[in-house]
C-alpha positions in Angstrom: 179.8 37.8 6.9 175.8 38.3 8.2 174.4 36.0 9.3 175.2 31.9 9.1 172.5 29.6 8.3 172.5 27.8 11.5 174.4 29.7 14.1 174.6 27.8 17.3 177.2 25.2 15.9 180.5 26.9 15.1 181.6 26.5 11.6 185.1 24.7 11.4 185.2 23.7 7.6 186.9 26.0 4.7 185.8 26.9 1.2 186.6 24.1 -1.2 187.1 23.9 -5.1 183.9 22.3 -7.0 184.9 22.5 -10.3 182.0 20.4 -11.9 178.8 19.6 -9.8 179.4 16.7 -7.0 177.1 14.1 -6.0 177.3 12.0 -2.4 177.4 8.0 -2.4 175.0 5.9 -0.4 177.7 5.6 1.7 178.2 9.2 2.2 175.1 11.0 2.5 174.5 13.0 5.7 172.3 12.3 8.2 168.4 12.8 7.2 165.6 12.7 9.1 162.2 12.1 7.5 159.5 12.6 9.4 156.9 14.6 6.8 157.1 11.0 5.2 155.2 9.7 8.4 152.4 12.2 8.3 149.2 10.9 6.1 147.8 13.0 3.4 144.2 14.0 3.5 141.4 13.4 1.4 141.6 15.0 -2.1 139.6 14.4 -4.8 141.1 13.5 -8.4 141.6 16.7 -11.2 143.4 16.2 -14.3 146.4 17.7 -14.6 146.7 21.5 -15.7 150.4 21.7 -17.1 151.1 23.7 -19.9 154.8 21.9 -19.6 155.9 18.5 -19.7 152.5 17.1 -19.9 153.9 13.6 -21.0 156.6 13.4 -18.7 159.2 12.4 -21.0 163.1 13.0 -19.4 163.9 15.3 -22.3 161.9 17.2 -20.3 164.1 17.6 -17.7 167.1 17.8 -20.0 165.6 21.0 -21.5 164.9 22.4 -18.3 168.7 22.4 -17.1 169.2 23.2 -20.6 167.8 26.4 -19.9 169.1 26.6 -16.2 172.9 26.3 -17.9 172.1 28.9 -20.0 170.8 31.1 -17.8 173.0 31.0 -14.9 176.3 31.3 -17.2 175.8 35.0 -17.9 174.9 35.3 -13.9 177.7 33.9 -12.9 180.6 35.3 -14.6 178.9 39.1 -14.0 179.2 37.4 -10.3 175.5 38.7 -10.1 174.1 38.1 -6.7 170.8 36.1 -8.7 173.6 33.8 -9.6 173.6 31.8 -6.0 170.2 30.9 -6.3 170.4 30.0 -9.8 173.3 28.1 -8.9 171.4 25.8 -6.4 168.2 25.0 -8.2 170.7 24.2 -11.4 172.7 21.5 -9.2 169.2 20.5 -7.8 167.7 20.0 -11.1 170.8 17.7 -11.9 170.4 15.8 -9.2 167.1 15.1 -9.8 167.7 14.0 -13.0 170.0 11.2 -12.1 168.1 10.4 -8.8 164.8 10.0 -11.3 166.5 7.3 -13.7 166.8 4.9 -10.6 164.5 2.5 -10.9 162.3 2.8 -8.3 162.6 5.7 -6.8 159.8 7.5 -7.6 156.8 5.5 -8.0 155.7 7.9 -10.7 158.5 9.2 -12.5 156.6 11.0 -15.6 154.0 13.0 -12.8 157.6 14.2 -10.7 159.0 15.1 -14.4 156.0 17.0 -15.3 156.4 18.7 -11.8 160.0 19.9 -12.3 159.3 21.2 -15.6 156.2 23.3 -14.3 158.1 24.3 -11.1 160.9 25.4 -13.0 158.4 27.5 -15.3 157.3 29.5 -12.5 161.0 30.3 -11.6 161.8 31.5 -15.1 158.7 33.3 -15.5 159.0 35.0 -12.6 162.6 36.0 -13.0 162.0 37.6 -16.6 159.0 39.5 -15.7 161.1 41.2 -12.8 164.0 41.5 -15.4 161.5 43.2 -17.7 160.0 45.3 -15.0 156.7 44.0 -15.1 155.7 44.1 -11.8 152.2 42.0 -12.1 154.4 39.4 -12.9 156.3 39.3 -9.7 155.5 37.6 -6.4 155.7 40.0 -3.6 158.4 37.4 -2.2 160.2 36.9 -5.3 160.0 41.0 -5.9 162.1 41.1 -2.3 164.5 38.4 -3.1 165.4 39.3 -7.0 165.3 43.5 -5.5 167.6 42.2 -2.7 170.3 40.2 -5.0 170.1 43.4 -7.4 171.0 46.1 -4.4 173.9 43.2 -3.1 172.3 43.7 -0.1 172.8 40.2 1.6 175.1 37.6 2.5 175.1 34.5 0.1 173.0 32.6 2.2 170.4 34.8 2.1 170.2 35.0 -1.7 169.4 31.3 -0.7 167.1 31.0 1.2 165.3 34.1 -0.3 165.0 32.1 -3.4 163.8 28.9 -1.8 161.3 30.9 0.4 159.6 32.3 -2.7 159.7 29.3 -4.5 158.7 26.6 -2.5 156.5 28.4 0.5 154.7 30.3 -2.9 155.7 28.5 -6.2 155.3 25.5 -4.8 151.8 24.8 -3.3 149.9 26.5 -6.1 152.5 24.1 -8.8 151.1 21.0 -6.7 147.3 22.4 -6.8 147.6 22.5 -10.7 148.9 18.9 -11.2 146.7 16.8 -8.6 147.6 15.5 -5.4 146.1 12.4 -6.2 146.1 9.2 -9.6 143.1 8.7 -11.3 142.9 5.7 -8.9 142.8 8.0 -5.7 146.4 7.2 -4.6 147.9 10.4 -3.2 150.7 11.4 -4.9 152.6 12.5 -1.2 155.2 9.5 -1.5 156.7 10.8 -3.9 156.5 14.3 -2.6 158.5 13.1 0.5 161.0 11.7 -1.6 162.1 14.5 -2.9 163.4 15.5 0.4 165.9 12.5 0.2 167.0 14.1 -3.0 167.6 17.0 -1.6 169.5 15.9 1.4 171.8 14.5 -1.2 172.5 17.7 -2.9 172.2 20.5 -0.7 176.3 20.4 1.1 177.7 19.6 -2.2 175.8 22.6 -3.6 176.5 24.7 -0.7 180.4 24.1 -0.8 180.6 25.0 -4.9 178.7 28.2 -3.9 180.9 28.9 -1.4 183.7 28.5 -3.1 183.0 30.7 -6.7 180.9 33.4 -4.7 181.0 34.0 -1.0 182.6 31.9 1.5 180.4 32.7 4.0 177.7 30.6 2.4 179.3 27.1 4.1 179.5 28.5 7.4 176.5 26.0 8.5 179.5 23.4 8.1 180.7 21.1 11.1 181.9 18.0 12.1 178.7 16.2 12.7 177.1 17.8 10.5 174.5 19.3 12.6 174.2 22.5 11.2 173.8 21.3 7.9 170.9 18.7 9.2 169.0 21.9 10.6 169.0 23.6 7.4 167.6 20.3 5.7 165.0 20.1 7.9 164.2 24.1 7.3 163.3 22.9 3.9 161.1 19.8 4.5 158.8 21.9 7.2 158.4 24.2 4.0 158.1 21.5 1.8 155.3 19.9 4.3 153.9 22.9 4.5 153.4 23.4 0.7 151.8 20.2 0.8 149.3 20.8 3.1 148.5 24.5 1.2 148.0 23.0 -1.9 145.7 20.2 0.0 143.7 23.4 1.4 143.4 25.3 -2.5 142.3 21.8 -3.6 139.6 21.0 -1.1 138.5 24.5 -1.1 134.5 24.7 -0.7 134.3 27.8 -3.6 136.3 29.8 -5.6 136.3 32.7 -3.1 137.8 30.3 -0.4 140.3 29.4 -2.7 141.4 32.7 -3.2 141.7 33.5 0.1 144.0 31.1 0.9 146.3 31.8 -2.1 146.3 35.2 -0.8 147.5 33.9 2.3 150.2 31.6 0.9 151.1 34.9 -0.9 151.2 36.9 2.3 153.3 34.3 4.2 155.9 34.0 1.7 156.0 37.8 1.8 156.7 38.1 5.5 159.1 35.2 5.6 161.0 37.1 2.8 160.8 40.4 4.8 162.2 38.6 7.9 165.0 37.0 5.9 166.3 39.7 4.2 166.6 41.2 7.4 168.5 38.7 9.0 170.9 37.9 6.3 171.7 42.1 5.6 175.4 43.0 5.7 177.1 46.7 6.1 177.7 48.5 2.5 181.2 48.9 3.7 183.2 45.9 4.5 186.9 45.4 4.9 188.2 44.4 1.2 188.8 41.1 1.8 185.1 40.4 3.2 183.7 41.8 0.3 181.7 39.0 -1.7 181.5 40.7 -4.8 185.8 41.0 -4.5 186.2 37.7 -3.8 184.4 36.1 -6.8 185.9 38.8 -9.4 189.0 37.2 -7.9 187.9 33.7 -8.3 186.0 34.2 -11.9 190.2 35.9 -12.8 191.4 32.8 -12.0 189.1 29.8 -13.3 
């Protein structure tokens, strides 16, 4: 159905049942390649922190975000709303996080990443109920395209996707970093733990994939394969945006004026809106499918039976 997330391997795996949310072993996780981890920061000097969430840190934090997530995505999902694939991902993200951040040693500053996830998240829910509400001054040109494109079920599920991680990391994302610092108080850039966030994510993002395949579309795992390769592409499509928000929100930091500053958030806002244009596009399907190809049909049918 539309258009796969990584066409040029062909997909061989099927739909599978993901009752609760799955996690991969060290043993298990797929193949990732980290090269944003090998490209230095630049210069920035130190700000405090503007967060109006989370500004301690603390892991209840985090446990009141997917609070929140839970609750929201619930209602979503059994109306098998199209905003529910997206909600969906960042929930099972969020979770992962959480038990990724209690390894010692991971991050090398847990309470900063905390305070991150609870601001990012923020922007998500903020943006979300000011579309909800109609108010449009409240909306992000790309998160307008991708919450109007769930709401018309104009899209495969991969789209929903991708349109969600497009507005929120190529927008959210850079201007989240901006507010928080990029560096300690001690002038250590904070970009280590940035990258490692991308291993997070590699561990996450099939399991994820397969339980949203499986309760809404089951077109959404067609990046599967044997090797993985698909799959690998798609991770790597997220750290070049991830990269990229990094180096935006080093540019709105080291900004010579105000004026320059908001110059390039209007770029970062223009970008995200084009990339959303061209993926909504892409990931279209016909209004009139055969009734077994129909998404919304398939995850009444599933939602009857769970």
């Amino acid at each position: 159905m539309g258009l796969s997330l990584a066409t040029a391997v062909p997909a061989t795996a099927t739909p599978t049942t993901t009752a609760t949310p799955t996690t991969t072993t060290a043993t298990t996780e797929p193949l990732f390649i980290g090269w944003s981890g090998l490209l230095p920061p630049l210069p920035a000097a130190y700000a405090p922190a503007q967060a109006q969430q989370c500004a301690d840190g603390a892991p209840e934090c985090v446990d009141a975000t997917i609070t929140q997530m839970r609750s929201r995505f619930a209602p979503l999902a059994a109306s098998c709303d199209h905003n529910a694939v997206f909600a969906l991902t960042y929930l099972r993200t969020t979770e992962e996080y959480r038990r990724t951040a209690a390894q010692p040693g991971f991050f090398t500053d847990v309470a900063y990443v905390n305070t991150e996830d609870a601001v990012f998240a923020a922007y998500y829910f903020h943006a979300y109920d000011a579309w909800l509400t109609g108010d449009g001054g409240g909306v992000s040109p790309a998160w307008q395209i991708a919450f109007d494109a769930a709401a018309g079920r104009q899209l495969a599920g991969a789209g929903n996707i991708l349109l969600g991680m497009n507005a929120h990391v190529n927008r959210d994302l850079p201007l989240v970093l901006a507010s928080l610092g990029l560096v300690t108080a001690g002038g250590q850039s904070r970009k280590a733990d940035h990258d490692k966030v991308n291993v997070m994510l590699n561990r996450v993002i099939d399991p994820l994939l397969r339980e949203a395949a499986d309760r809404f579309d089951p077109s959404i795992d067609d990046i599967a394969s044997p090797l993985g390769l698909s799959y690998t592409v798609l991770m790597q499509i997220l750290v070049a945006w991830r990269e990229t928000a990094w180096r935006n929100a080093e540019r709105l930091v080291n900004a010579p004026t105000a004026e320059a500053r908001a110059q390039i958030q209007r770029e970062i806002e223009t970008t995200a809106a084009a990339t959303a244009t061209v993926l909504r596009t892409a990931y279209a399907v016909p209004r009139l499918l055969p009734l077994g190809q129909n998404r919304d049909t398939y995850c009444a049918a599933r939602s009857a039976r769970s």
